[in-house]
MOPAC internal coordinates of N, CA, C and O (Angstrom, degrees):
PM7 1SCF
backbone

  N    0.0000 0     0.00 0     0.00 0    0    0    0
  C    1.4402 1     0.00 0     0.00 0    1    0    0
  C    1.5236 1   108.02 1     0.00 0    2    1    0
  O    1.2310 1   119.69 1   -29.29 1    3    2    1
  N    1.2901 1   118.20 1   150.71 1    3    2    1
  C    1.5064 1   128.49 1  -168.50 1    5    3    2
  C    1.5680 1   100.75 1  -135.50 1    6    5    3
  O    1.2310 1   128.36 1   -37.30 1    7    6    5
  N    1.3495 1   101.51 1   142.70 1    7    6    5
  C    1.3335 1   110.44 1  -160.34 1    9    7    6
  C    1.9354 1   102.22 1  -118.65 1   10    9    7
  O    1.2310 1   108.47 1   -40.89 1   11   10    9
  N    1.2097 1   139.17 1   139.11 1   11   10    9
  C    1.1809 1   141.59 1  -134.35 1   13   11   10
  C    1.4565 1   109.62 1  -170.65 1   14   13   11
  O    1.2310 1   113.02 1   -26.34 1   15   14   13
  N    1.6970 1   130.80 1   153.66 1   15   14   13
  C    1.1229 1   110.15 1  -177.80 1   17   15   14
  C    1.5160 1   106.72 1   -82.46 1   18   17   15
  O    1.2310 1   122.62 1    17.23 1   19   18   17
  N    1.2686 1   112.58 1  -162.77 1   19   18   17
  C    1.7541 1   111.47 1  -161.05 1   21   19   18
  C    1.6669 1    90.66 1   -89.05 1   22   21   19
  O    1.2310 1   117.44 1   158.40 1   23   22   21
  N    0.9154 1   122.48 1   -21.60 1   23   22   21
  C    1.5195 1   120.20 1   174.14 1   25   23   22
  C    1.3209 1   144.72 1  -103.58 1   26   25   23
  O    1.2310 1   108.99 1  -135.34 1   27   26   25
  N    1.1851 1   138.21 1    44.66 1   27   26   25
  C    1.1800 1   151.37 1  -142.13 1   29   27   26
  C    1.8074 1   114.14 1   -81.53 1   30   29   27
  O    1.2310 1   129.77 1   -77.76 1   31   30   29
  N    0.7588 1    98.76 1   102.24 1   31   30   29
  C    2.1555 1    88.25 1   176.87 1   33   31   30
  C    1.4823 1   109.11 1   -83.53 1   34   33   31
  O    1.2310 1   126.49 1   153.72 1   35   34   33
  N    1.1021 1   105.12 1   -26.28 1   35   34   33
  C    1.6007 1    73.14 1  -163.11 1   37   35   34
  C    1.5009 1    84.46 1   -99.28 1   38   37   35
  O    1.2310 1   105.70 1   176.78 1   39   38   37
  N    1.3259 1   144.12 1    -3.22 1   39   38   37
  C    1.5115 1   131.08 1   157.70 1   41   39   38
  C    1.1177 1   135.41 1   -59.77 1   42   41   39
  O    1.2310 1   126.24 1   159.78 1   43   42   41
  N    1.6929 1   105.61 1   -20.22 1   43   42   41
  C    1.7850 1   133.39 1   177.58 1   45   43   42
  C    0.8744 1   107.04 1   -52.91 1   46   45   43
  O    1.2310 1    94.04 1   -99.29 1   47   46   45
  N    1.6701 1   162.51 1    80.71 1   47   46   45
  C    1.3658 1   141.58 1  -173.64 1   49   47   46
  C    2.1303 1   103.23 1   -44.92 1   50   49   47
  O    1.2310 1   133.61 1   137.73 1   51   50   49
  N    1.3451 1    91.29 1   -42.27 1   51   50   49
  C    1.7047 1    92.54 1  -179.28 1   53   51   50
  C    1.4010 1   123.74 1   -61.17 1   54   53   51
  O    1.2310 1   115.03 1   146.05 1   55   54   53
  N    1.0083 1   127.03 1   -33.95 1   55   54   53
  C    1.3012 1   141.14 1   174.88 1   57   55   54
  C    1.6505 1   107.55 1   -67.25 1   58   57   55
  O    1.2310 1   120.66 1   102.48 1   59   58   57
  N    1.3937 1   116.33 1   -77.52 1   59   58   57
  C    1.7683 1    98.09 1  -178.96 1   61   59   58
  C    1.3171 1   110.03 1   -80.68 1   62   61   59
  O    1.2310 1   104.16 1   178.30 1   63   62   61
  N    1.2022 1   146.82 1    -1.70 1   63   62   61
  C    1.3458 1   139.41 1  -170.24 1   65   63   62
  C    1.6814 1   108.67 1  -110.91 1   66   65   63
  O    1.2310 1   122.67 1   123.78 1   67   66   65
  N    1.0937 1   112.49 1   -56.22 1   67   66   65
  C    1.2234 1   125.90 1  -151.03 1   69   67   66
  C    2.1082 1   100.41 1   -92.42 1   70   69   67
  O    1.2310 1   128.52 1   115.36 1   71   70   69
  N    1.0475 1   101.20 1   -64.64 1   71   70   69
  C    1.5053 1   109.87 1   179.86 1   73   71   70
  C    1.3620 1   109.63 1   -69.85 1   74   73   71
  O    1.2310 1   117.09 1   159.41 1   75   74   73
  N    1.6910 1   123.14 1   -20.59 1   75   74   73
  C    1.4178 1    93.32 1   175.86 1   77   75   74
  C    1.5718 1   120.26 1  -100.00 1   78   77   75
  O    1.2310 1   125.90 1  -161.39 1   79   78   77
  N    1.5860 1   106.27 1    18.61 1   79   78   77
  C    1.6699 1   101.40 1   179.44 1   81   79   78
  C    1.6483 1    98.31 1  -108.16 1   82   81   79
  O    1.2310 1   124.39 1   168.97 1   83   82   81
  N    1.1835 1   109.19 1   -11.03 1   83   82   81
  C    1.7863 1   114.10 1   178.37 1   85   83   82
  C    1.6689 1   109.41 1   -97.01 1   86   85   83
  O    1.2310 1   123.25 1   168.49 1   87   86   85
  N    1.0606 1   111.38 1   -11.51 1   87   86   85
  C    1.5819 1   103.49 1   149.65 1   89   87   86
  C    1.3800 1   128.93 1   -86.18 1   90   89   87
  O    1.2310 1   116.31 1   137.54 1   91   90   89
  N    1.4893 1   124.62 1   -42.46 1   91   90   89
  C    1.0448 1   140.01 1   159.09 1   93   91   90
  C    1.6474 1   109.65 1   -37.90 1   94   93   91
  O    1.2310 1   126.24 1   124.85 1   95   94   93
  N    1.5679 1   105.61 1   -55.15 1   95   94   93
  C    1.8085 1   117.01 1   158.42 1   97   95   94
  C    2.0305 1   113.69 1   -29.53 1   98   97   95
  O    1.2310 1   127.99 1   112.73 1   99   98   97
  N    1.2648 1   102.22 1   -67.27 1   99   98   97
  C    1.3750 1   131.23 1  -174.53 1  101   99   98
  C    1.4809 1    99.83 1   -66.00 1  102  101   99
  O    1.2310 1   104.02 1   129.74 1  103  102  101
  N    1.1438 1   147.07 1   -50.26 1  103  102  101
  C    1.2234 1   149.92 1  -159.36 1  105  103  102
  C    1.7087 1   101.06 1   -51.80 1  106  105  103
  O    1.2310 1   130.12 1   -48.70 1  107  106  105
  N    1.6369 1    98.09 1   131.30 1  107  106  105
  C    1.4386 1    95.60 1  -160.23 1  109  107  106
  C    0.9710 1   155.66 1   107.93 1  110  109  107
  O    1.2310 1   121.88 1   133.57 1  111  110  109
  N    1.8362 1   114.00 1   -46.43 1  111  110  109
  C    1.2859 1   105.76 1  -163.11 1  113  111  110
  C    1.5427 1    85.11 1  -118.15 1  114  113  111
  O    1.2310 1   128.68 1    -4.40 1  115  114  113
  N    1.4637 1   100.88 1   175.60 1  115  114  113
  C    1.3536 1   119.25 1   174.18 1  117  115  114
  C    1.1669 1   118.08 1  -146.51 1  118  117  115
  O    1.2310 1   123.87 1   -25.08 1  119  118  117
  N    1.8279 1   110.19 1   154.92 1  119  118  117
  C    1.6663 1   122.85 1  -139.84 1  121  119  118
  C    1.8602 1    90.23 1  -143.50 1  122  121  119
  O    1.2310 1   127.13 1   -30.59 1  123  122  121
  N    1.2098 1   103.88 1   149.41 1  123  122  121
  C    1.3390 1   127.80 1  -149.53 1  125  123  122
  C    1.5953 1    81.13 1   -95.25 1  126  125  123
  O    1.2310 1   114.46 1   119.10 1  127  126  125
  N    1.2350 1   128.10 1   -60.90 1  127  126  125
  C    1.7175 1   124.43 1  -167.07 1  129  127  126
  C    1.9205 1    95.26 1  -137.59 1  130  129  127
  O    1.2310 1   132.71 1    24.01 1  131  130  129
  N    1.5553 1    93.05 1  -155.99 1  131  130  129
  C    1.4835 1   118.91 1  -168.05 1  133  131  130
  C    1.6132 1   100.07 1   -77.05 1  134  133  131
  O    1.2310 1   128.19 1   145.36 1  135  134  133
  N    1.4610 1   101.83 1   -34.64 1  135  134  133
  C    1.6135 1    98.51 1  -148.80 1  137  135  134
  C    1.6405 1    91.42 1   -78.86 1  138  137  135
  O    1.2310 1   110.94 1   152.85 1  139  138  137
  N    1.2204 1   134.65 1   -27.15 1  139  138  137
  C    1.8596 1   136.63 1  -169.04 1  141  139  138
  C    1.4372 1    92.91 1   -81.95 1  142  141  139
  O    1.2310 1   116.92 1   154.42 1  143  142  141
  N    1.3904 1   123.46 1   -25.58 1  143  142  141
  C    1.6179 1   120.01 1   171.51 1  145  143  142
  C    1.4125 1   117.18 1   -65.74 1  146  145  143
  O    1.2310 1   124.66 1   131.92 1  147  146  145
  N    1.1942 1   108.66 1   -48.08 1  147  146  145
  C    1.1829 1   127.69 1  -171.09 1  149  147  146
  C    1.8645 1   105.30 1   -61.40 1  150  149  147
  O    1.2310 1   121.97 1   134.76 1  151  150  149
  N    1.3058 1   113.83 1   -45.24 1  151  150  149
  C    1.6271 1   144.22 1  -154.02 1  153  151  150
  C    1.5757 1    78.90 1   -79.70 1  154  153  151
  O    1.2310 1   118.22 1   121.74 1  155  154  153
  N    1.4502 1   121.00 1   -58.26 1  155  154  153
  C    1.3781 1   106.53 1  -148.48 1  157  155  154
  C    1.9625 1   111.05 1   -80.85 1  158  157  155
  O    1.2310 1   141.27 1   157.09 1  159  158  157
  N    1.1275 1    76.32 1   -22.91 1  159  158  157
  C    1.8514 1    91.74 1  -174.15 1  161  159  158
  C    1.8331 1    97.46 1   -70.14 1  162  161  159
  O    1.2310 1   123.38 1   105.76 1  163  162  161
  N    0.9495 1   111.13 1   -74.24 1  163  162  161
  C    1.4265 1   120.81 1   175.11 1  165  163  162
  C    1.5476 1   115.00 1   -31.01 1  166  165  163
  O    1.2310 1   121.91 1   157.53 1  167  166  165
  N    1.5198 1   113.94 1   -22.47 1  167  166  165
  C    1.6084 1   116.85 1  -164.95 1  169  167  166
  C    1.3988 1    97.96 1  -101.96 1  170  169  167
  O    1.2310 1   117.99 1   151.05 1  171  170  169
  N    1.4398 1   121.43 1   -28.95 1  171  170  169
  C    1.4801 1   139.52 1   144.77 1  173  171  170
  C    1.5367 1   126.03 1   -19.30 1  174  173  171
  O    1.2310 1   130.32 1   119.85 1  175  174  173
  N    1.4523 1    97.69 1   -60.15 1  175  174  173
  C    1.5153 1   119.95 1  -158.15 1  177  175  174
  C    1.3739 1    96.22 1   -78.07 1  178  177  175
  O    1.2310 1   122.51 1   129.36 1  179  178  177
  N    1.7686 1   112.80 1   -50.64 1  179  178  177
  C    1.4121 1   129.10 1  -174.04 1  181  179  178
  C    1.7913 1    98.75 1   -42.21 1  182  181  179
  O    1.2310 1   131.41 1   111.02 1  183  182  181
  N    1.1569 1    95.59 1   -68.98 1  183  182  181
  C    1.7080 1   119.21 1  -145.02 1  185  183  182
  C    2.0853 1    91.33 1   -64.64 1  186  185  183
  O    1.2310 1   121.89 1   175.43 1  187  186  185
  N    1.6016 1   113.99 1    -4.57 1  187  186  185
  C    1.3527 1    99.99 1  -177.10 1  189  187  186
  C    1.5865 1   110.63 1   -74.66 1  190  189  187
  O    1.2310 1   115.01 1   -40.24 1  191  190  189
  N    1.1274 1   127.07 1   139.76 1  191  190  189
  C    1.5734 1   116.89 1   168.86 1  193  191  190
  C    1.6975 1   111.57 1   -75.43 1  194  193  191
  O    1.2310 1   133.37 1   -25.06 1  195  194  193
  N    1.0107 1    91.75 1   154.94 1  195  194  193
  C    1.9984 1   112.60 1  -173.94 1  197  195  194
  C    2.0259 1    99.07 1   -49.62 1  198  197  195
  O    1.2310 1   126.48 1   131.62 1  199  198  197
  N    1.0696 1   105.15 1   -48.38 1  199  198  197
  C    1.6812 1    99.60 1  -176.61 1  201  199  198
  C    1.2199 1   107.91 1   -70.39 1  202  201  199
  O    1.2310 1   112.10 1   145.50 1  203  202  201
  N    1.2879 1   132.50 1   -34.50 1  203  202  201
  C    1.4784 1   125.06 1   153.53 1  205  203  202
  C    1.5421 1   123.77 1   -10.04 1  206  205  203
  O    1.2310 1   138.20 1   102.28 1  207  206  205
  N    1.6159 1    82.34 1   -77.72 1  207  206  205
  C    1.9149 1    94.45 1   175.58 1  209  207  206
  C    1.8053 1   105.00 1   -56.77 1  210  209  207
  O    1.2310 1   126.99 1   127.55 1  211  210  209
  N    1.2020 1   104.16 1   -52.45 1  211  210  209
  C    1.4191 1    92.10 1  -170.65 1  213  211  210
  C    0.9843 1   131.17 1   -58.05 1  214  213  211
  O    1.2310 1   121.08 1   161.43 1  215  214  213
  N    1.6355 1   115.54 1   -18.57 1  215  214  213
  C    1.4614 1   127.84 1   170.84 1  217  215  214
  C    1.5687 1   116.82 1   -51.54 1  218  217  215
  O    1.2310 1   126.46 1   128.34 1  219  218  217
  N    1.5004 1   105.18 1   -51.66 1  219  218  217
  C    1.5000 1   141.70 1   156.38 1  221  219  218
  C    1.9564 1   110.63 1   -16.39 1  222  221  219
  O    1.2310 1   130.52 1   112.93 1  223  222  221
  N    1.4713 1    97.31 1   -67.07 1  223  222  221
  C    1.2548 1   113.79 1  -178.84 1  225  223  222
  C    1.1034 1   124.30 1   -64.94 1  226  225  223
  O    1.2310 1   120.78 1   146.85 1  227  226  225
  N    1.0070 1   116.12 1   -33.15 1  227  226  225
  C    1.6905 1   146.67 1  -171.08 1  229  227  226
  C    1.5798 1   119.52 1   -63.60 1  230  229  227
  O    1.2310 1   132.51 1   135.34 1  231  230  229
  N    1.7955 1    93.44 1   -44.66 1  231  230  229
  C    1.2120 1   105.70 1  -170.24 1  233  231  230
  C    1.6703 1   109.80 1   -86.96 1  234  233  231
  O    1.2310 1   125.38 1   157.66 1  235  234  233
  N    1.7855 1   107.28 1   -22.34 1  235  234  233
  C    1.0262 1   109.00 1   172.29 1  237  235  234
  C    1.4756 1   119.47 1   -57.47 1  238  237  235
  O    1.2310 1   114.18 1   147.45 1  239  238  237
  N    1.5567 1   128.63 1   -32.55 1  239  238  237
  C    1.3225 1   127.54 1   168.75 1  241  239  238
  C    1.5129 1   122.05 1   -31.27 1  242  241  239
  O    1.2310 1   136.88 1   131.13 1  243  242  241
  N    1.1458 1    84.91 1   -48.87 1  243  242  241
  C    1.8664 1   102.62 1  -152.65 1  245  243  242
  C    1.9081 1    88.47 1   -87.71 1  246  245  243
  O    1.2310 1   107.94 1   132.25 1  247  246  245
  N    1.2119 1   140.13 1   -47.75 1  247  246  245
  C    1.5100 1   118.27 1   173.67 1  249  247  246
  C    1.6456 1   105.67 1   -62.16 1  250  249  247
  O    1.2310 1   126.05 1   146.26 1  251  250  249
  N    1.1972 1   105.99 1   -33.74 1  251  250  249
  C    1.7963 1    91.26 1   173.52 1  253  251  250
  C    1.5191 1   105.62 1   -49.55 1  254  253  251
  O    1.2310 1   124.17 1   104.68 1  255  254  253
  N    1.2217 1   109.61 1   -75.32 1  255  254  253
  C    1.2208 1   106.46 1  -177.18 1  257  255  254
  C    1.6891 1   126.64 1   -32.51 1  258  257  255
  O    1.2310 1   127.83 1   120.13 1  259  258  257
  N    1.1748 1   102.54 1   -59.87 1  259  258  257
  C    1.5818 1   104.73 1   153.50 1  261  259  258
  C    1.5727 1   126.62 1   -10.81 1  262  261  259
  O    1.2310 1   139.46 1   100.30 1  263  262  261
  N    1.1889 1    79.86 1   -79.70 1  263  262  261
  C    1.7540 1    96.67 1   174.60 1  265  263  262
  C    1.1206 1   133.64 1   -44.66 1  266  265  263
  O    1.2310 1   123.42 1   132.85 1  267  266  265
  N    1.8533 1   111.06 1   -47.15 1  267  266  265
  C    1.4139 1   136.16 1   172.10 1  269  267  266
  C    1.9683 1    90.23 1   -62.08 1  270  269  267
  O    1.2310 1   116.55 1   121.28 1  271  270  269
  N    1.2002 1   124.15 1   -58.72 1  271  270  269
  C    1.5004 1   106.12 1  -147.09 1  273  271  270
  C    1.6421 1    97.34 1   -82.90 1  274  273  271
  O    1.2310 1   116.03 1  -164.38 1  275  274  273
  N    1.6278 1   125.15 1    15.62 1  275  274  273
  C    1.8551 1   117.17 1  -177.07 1  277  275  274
  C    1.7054 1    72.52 1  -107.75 1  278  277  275
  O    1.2310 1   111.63 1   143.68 1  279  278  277
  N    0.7202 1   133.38 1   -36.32 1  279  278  277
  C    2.1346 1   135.58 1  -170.96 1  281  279  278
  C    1.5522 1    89.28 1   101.98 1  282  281  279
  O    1.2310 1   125.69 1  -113.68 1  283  282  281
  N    1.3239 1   106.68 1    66.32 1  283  282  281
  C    1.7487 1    97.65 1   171.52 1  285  283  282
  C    1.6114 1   126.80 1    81.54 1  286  285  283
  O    1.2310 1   123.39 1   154.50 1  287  286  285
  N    1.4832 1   111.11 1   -25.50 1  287  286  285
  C    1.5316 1   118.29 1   161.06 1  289  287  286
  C    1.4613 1   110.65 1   -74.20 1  290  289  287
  O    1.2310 1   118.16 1   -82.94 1  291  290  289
  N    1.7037 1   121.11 1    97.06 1  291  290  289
  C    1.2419 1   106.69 1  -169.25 1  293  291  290
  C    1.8218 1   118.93 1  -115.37 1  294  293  291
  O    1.2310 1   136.66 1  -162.90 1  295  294  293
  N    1.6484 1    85.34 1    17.10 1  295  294  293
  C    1.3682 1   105.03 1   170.95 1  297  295  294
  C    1.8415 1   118.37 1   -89.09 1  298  297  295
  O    1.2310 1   128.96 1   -49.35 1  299  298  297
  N    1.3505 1   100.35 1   130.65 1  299  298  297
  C    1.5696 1    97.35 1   170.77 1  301  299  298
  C    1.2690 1   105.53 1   -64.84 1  302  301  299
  O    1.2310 1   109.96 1   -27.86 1  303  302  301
  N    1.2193 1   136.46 1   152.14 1  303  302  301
  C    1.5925 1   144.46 1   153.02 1  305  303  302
  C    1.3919 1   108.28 1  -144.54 1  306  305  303
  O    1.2310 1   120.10 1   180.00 1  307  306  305

């Protein structure tokens, strides 16, 4: 087990992987209420192919690793 601060971004798979190609998605347009937000994101998620995510996952390995070989400092400085 590896110990880390409580906030990690680039450990988030959601944060660099996931949220920054569905904003980039979103960038632009505009929605009348919750429910076309809801509609468009979801049609997003649908339309991603499976290696997508896995790409996602994948990459999470290798910043773990990262992390493990600074001893938990997993920031460049």
């Amino acid at each position: 087990m590896i110990t880390h601060p409580p906030y990690s971004p680039d450990l988030a798979p959601n944060d660099y992987h996931l949220f920054t190609k569905l904003k980039e998605n979103l960038a632009g347009m505009r929605f009348s209420n919750d429910d076309e937000v809801k509609d468009e994101v979801l049609r997003y998620l649908n339309d991603m192919a499976a290696s997508w995510y896995d790409m996602g996952i994948q990459k999470l390995l290798q910043r773990l690793q990262k992390c493990i070989d600074r001893n938990g400092d997993y920031v460049e400085k």
